[in-house]
Structure formats: structure tokens, C-alpha cells
DSSP file (Angstrom, degrees, kcal/mol; ACC not computed):
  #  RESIDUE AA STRUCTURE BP1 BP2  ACC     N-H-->O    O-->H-N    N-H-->O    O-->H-N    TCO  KAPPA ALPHA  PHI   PSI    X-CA   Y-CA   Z-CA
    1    1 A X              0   0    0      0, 0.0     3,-0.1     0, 0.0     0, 0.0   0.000 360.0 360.0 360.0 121.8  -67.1  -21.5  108.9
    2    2 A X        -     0   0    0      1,-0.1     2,-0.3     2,-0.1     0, 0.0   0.065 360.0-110.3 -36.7 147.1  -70.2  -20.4  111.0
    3    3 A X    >>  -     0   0    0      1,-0.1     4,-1.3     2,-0.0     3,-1.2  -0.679  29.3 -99.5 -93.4 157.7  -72.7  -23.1  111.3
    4    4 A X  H 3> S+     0   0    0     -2,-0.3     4,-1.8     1,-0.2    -1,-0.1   0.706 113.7  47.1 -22.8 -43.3  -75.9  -23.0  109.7
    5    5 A X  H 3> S+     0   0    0      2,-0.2     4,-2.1     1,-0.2    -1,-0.2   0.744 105.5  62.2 -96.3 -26.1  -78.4  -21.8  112.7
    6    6 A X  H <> S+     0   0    0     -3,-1.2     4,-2.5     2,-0.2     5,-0.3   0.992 105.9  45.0 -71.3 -44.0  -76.1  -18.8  113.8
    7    7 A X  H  X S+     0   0    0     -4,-1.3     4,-4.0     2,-0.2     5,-0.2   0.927 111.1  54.0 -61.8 -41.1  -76.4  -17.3  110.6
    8    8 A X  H  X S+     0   0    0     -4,-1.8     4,-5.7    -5,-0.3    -1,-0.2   0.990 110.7  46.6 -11.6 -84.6  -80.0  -18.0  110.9
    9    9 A X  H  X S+     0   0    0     -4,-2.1     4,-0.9     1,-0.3    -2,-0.2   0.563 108.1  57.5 -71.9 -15.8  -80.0  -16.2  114.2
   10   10 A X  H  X S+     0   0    0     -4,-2.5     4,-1.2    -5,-0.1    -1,-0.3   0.898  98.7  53.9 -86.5 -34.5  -78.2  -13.5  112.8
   11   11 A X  H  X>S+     0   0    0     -4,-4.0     4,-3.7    -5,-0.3     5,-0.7   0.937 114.9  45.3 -41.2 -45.4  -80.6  -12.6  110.0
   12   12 A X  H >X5S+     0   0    0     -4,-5.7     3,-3.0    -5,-0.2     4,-1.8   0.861 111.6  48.9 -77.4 -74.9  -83.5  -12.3  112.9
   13   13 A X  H 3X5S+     0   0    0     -4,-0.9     4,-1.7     1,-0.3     5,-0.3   0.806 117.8  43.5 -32.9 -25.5  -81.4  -10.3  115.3
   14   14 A X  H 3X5S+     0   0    0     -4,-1.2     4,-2.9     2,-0.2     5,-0.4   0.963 123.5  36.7 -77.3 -35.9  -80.6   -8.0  112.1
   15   15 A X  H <X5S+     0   0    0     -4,-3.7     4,-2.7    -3,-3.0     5,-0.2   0.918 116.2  52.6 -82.5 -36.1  -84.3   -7.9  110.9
   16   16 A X  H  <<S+     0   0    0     -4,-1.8    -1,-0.3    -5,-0.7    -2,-0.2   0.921 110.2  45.2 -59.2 -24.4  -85.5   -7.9  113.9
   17   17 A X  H >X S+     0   0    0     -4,-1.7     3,-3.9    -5,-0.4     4,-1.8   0.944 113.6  54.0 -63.9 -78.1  -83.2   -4.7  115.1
   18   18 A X  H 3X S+     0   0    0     -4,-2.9     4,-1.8    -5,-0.3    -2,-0.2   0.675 107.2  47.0 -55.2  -5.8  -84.1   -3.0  112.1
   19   19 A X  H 3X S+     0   0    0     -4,-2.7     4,-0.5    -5,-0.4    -1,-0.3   0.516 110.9  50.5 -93.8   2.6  -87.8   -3.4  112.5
   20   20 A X  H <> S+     0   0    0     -3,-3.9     4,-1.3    -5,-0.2    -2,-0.2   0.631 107.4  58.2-117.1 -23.6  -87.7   -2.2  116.1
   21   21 A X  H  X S+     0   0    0     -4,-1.8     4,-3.8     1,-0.2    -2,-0.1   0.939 103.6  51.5 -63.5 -36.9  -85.6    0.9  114.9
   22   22 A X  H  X S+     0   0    0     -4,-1.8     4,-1.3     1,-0.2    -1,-0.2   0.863 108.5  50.2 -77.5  -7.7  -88.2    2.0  112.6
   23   23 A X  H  X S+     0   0    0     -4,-0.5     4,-1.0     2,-0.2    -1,-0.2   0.656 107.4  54.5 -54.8 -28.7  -90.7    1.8  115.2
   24   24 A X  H  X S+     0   0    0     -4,-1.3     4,-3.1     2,-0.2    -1,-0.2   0.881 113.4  38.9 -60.4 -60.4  -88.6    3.7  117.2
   25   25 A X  H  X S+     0   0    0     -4,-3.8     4,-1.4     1,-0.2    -2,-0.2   0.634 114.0  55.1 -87.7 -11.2  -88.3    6.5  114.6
   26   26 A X  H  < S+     0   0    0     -4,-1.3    -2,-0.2     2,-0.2    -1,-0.2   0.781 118.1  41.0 -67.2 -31.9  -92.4    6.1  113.5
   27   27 A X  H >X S+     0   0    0     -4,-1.0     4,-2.6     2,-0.2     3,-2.1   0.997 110.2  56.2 -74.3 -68.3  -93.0    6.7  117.5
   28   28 A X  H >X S+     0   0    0     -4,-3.1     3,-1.7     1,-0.3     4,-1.6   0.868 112.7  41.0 -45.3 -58.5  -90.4    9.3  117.5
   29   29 A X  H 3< S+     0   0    0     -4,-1.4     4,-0.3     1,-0.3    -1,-0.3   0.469 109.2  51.6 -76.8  14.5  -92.3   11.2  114.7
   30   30 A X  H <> S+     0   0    0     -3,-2.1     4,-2.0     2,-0.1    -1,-0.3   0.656 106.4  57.4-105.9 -36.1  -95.9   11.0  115.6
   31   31 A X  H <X S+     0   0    0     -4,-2.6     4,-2.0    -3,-1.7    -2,-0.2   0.942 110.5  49.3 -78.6 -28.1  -94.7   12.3  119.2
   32   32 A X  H  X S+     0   0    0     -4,-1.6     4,-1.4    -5,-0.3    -1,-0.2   0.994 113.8  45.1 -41.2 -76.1  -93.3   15.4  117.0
   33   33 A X  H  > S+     0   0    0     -4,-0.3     4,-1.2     2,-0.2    -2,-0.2   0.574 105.5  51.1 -26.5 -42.3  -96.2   15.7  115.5
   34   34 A X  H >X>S+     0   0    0     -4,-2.0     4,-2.6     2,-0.2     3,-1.1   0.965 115.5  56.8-112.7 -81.5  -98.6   15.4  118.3
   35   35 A X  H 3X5S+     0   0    0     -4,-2.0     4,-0.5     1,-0.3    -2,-0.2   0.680 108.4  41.4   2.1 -65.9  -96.1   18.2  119.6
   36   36 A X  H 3X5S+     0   0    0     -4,-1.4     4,-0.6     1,-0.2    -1,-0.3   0.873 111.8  52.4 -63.2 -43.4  -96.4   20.4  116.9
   37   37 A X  H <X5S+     0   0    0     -4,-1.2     4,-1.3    -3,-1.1    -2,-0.2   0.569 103.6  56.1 -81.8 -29.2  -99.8   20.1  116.6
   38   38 A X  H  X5S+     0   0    0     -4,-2.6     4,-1.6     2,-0.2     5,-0.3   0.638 108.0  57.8 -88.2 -19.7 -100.4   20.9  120.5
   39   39 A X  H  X<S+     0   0    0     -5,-0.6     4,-0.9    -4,-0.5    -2,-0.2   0.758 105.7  45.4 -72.4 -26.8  -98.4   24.3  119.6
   40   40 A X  H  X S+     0   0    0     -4,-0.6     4,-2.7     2,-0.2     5,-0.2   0.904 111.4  48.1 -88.9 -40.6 -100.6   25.4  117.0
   41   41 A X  H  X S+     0   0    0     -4,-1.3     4,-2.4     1,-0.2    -2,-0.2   0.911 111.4  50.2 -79.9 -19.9 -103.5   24.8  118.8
   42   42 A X  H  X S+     0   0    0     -4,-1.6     4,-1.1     2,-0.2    -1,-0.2   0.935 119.0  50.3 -69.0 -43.5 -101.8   26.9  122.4
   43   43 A X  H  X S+     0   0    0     -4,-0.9     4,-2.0    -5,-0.3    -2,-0.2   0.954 110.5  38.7 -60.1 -35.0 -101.3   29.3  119.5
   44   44 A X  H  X S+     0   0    0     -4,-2.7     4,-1.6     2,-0.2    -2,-0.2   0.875 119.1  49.5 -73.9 -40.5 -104.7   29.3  118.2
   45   45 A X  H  X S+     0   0    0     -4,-2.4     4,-1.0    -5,-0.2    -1,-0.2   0.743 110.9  53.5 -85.7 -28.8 -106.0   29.2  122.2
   46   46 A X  H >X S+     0   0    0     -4,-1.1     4,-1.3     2,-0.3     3,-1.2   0.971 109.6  47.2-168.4 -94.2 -103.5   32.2  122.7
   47   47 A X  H 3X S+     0   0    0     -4,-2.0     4,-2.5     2,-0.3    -2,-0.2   0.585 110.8  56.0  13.4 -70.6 -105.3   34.1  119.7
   48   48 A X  H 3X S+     0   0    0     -4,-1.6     4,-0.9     1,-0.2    -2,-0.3   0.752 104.7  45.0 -35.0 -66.4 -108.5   33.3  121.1
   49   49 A X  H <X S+     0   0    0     -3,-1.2     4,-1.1    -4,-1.0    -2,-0.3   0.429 111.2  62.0 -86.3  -4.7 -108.2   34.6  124.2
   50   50 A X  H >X S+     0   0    0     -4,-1.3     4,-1.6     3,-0.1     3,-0.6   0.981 105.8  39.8 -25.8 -79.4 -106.7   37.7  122.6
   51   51 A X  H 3X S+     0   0    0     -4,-2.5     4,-1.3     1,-0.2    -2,-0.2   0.875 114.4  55.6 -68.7 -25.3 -109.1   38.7  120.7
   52   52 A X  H >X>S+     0   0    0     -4,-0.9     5,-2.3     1,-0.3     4,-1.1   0.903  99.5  65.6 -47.6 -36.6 -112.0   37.8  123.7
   53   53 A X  H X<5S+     0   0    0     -4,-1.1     3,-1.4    -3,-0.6    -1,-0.3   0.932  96.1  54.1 -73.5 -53.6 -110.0   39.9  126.0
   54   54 A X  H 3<5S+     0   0    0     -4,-1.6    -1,-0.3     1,-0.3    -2,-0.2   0.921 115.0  39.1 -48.7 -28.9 -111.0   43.1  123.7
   55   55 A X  H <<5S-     0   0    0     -4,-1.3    -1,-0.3    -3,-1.0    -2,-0.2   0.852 120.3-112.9 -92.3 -19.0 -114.8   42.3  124.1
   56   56 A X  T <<5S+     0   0    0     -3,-1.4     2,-0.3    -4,-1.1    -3,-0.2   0.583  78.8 106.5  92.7  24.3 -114.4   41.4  127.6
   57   57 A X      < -     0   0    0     -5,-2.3     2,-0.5    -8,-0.0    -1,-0.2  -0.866  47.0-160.5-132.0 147.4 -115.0   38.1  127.8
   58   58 A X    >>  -     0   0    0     -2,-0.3     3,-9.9     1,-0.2     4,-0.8  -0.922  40.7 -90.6-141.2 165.3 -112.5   35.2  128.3
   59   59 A X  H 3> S+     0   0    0     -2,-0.5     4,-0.6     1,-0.3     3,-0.4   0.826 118.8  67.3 -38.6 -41.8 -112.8   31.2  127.6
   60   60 A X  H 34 S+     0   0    0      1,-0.2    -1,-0.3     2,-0.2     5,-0.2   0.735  95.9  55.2 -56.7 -18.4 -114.1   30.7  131.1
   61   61 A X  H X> S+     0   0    0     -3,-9.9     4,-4.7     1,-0.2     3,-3.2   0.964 103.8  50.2 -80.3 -37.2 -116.9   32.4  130.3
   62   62 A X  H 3< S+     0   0    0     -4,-0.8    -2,-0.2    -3,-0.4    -1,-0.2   0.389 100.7  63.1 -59.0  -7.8 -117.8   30.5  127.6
   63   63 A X  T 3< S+     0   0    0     -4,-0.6     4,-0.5     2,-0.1    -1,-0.3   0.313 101.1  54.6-108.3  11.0 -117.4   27.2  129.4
   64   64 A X  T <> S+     0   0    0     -3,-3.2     4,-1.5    -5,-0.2    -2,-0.3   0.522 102.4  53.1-102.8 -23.0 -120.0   28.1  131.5
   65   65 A X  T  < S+     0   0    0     -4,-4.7    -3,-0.1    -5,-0.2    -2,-0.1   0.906 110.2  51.2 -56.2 -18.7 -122.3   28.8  128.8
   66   66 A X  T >4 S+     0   0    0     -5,-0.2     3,-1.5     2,-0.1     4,-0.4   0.984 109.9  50.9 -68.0 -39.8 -121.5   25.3  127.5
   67   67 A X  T >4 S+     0   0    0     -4,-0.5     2,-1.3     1,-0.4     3,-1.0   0.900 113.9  40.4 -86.7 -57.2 -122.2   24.2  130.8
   68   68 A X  T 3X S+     0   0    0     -4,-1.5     4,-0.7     1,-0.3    -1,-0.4  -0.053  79.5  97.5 -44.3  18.6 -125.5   26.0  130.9
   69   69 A X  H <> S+     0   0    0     -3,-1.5     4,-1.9    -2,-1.3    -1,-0.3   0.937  83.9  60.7 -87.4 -45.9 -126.4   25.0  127.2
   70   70 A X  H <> S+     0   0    0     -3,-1.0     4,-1.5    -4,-0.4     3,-0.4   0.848 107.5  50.6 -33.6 -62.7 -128.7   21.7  129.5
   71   71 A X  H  > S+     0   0    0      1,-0.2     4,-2.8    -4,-0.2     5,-0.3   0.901 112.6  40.7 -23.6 -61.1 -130.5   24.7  131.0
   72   72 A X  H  X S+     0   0    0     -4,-0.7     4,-3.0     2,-0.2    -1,-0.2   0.932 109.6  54.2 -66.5 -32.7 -131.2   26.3  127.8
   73   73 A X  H  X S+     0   0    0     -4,-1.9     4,-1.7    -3,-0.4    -1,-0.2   0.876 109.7  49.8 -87.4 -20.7 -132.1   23.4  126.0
   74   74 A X  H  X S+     0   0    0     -4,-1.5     4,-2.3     2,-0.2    -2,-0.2   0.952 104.4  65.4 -59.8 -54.3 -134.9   22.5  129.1
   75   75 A X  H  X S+     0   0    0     -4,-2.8     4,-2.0     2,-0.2     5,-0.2   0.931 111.7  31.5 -23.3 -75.2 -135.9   26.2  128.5
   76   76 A X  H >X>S+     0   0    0     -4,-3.0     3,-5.5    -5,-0.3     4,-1.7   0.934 105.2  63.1 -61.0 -79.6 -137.1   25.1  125.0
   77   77 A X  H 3X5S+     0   0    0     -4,-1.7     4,-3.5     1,-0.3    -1,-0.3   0.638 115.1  40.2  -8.9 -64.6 -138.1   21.9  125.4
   78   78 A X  H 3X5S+     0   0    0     -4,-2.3     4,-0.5     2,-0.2    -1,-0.3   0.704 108.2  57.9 -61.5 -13.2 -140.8   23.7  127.8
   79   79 A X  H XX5S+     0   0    0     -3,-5.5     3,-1.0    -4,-2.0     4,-0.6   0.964 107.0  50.8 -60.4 -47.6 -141.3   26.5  125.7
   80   80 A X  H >X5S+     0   0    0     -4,-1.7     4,-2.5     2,-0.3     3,-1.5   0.960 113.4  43.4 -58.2 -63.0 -142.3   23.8  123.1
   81   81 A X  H 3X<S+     0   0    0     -4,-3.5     4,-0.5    -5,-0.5    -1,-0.2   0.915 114.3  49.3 -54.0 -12.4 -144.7   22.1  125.3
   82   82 A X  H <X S+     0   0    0     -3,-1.0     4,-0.9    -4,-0.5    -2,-0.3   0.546 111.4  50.2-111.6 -18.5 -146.0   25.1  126.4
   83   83 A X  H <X S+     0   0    0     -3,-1.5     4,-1.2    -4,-0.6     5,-0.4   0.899 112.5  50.8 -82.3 -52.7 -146.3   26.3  122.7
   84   84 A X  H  < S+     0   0    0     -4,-2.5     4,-0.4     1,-0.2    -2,-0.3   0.588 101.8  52.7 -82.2   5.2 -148.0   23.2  122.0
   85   85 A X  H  X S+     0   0    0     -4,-0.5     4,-3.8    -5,-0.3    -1,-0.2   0.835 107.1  57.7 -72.6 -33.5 -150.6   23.1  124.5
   86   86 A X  H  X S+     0   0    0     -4,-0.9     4,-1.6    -3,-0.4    -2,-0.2   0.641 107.0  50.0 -72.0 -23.2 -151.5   26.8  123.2
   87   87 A X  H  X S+     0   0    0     -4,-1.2     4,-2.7     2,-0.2     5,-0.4   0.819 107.5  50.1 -76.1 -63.5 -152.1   25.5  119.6
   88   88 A X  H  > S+     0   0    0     -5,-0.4     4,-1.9    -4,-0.4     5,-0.3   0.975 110.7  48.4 -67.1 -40.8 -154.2   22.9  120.8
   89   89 A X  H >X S+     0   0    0     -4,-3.8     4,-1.8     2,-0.2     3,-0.9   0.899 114.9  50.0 -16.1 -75.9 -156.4   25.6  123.0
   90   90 A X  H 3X>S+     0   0    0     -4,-1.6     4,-3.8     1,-0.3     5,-0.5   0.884 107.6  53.3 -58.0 -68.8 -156.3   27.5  119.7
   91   91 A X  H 3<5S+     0   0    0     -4,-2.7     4,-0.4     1,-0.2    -1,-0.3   0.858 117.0  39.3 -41.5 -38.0 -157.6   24.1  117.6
   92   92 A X  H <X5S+     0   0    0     -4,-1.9     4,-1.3    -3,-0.9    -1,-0.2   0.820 110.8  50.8 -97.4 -24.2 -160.4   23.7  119.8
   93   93 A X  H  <5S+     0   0    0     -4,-1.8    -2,-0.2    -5,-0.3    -3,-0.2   0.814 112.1  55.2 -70.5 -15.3 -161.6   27.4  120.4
   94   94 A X  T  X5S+     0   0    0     -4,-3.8     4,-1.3     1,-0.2    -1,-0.2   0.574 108.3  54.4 -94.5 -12.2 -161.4   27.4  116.2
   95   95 A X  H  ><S+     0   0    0     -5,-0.5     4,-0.6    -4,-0.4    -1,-0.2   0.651 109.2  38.0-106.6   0.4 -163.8   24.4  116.4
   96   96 A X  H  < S+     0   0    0     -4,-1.3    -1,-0.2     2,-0.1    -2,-0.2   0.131 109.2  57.5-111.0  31.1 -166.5   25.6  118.4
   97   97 A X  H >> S+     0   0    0     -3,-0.1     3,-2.2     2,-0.1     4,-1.6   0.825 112.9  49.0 -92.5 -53.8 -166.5   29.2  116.9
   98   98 A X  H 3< S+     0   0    0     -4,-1.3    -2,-0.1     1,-0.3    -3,-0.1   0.929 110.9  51.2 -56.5 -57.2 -167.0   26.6  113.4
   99   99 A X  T 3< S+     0   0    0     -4,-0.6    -1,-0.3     1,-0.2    -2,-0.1   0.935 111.5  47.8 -54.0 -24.8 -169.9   24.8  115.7
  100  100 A X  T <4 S+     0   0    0     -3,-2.2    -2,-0.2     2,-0.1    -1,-0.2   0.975  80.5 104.0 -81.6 -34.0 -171.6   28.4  116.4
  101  101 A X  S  < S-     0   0    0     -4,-1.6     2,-0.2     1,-0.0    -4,-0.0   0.018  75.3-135.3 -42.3 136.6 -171.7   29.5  113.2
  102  102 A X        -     0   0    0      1,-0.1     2,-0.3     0, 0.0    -2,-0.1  -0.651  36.0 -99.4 -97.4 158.3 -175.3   29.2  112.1
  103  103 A X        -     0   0    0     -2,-0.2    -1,-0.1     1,-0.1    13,-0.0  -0.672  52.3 -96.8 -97.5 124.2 -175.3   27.4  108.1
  104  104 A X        -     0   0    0     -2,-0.3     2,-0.4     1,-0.1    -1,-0.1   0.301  30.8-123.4 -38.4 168.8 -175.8   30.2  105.4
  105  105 A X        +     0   0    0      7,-0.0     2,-0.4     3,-0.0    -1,-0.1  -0.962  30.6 175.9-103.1 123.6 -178.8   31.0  104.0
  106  106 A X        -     0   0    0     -2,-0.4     3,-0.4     1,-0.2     6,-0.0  -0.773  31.2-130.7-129.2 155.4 -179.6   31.0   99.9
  107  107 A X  S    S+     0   0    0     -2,-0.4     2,-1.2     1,-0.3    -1,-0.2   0.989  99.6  75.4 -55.2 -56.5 -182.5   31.5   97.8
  108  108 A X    >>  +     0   0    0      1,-0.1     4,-1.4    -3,-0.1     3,-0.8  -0.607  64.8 178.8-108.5 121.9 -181.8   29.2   96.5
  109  109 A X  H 3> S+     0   0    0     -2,-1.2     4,-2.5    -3,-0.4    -1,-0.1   0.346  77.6  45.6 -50.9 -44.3 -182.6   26.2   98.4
  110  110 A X  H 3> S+     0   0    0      2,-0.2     4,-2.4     1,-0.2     5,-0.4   0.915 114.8  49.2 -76.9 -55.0 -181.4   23.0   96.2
  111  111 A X  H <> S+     0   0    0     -3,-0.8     4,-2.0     1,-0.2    -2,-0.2   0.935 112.0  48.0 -45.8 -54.6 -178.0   24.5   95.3
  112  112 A X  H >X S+     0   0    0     -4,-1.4     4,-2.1     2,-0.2     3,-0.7   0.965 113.5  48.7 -39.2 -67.9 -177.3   25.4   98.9
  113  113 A X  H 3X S+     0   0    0     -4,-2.5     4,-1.1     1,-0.3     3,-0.3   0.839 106.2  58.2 -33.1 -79.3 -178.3   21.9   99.9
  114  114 A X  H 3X S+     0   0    0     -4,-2.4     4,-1.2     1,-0.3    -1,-0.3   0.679 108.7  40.2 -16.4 -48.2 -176.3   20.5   97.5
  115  115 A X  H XX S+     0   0    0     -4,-2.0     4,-1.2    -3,-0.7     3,-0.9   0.977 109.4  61.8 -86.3 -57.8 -173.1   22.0   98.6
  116  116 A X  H 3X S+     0   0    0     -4,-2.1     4,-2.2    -3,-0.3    -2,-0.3   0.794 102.9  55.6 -24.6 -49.8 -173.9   21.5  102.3
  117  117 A X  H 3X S+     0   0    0     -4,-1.1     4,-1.2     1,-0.2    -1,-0.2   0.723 103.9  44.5 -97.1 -21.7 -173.9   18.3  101.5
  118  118 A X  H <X S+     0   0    0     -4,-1.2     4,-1.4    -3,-0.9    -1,-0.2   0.524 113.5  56.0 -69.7 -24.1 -170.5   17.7   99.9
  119  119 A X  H  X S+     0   0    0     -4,-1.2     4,-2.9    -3,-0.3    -2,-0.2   0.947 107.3  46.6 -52.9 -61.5 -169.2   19.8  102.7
  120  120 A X  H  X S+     0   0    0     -4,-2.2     4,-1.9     2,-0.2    -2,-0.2   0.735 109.5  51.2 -71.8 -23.1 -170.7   17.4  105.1
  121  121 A X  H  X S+     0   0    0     -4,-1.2     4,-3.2     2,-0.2     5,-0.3   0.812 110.4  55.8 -58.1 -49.3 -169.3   13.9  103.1
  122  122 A X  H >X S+     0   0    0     -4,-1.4     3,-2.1     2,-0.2     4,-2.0   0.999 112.4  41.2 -63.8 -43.9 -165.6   16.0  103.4
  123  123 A X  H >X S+     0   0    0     -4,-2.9     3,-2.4     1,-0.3     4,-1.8   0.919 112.3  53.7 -43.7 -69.8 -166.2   16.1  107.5
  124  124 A X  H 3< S+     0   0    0     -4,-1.9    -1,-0.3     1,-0.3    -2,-0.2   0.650 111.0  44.9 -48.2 -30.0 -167.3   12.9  107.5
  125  125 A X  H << S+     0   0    0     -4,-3.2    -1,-0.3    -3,-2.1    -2,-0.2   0.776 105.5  58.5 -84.6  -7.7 -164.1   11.7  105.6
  126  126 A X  H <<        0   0    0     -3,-2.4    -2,-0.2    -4,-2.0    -3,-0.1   0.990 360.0 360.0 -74.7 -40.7 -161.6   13.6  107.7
  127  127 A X     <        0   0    0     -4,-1.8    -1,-0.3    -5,-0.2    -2,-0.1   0.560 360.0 360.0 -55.2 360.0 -163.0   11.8  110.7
């Protein structure tokens, strides 16, 4: 009769085999996977460059438009400053055509006033 501790030492050898086979056969089948999965997408790339080929263009052009998207996006970015300087131009040329206008004239005097003066209380709060 075996002694205690070999039988021991064969239950970990055993669990321990079988745990390093299924690891074996989870590895094996992700690297399948990962396989497969790099076949569809060379099919899909394959596809790709099919149909580009009709219009005339192939993926290499289109990685230098990625590559040039930094370009483009500088492009805006100045457009945009260059937009918002023209706006503010705008903001101030619309506020001294406001200053030239001379302040109507009404028969009557009180009403006018009266209105001017709620005009001038809104100014005074936007400032």
C-alpha cells in the first residue's frame, strides 16, 4: 500500500496537469480566434481597397489625409480666431453707429422722456 503523501502528490500532479491542459486548449483557442478574426479583417481590408481602386484612390491615400487631419484642424482653429476677431470688429462698429444715432424726436416731450429713460436704466444694468 502507497503511503499517504504519494497519493497526496499524485492528486496535485493530476490537478495540476489538468489545469495546465486547459490552459493549453483556452490559449490554443483565443490564438484561433485572434486568427480568424485577422482574416476577416485582411478580407474586409481586401474589399476596401477594391472598391477604392474603382474611384481611384487607394488606403495610402487616405493615411495621408489622416496624417494631414493636424493641418486641417490648425486651419480651423485659425479660421476661428480669425472669425472671432471679425465679430468683435463687427460688435464695436455696431456700437458706435448706436453712439451716432442722434435720440428721436416726439411731440410729445414727457412720453418720450419717459421711455428714454427706461432705455437708459436697461444700459445702465447691462453694464
Amino acid at each position: 500500500m502507497p503511503a499517504e503523501g504519494t497519493d497526496r502528490m499524485k492528486t496535485w500532479v493530476t490537478a495540476l496537469t489538468g489545469t495546465l491542459a486547459v490552459l493549453v486548449v483556452l490559449l490554443c483557442g483565443m490564438f484561433a480566434y485572434g486568427v480568424i478574426q485577422m482574416g476577416e479583417l485582411n478580407a474586409r481590408l481586401d474589399t476596401l481597397e477594391d472598391g477604392l481602386s474603382k474611384t481611384g484612390y487607394t488606403l495610402k491615400d487616405f493615411n495621408g489625409v489622416m496624417l494631414s487631419s493636424a493641418d486641417r484642424l490648425d486651419y480651423l482653429v485659425t479660421s476661428l480666431d480669425e472669425t472671432k476677431a471679425a465679430v468683435d470688429e463687427l460688435h464695436a462698429t455696431i456700437g458706435n453707429l448706436k453712439n451716432q444715432i442722434p435720440p428721436p424726436q416726439s411731440k410729445e416731450p414727457g412720453k418720450l422722456n419717459s421711455h428714454m429713460s427706461i432705455i437708459q436704466e436697461f444700459r445702465a444694468r447691462e453694464r
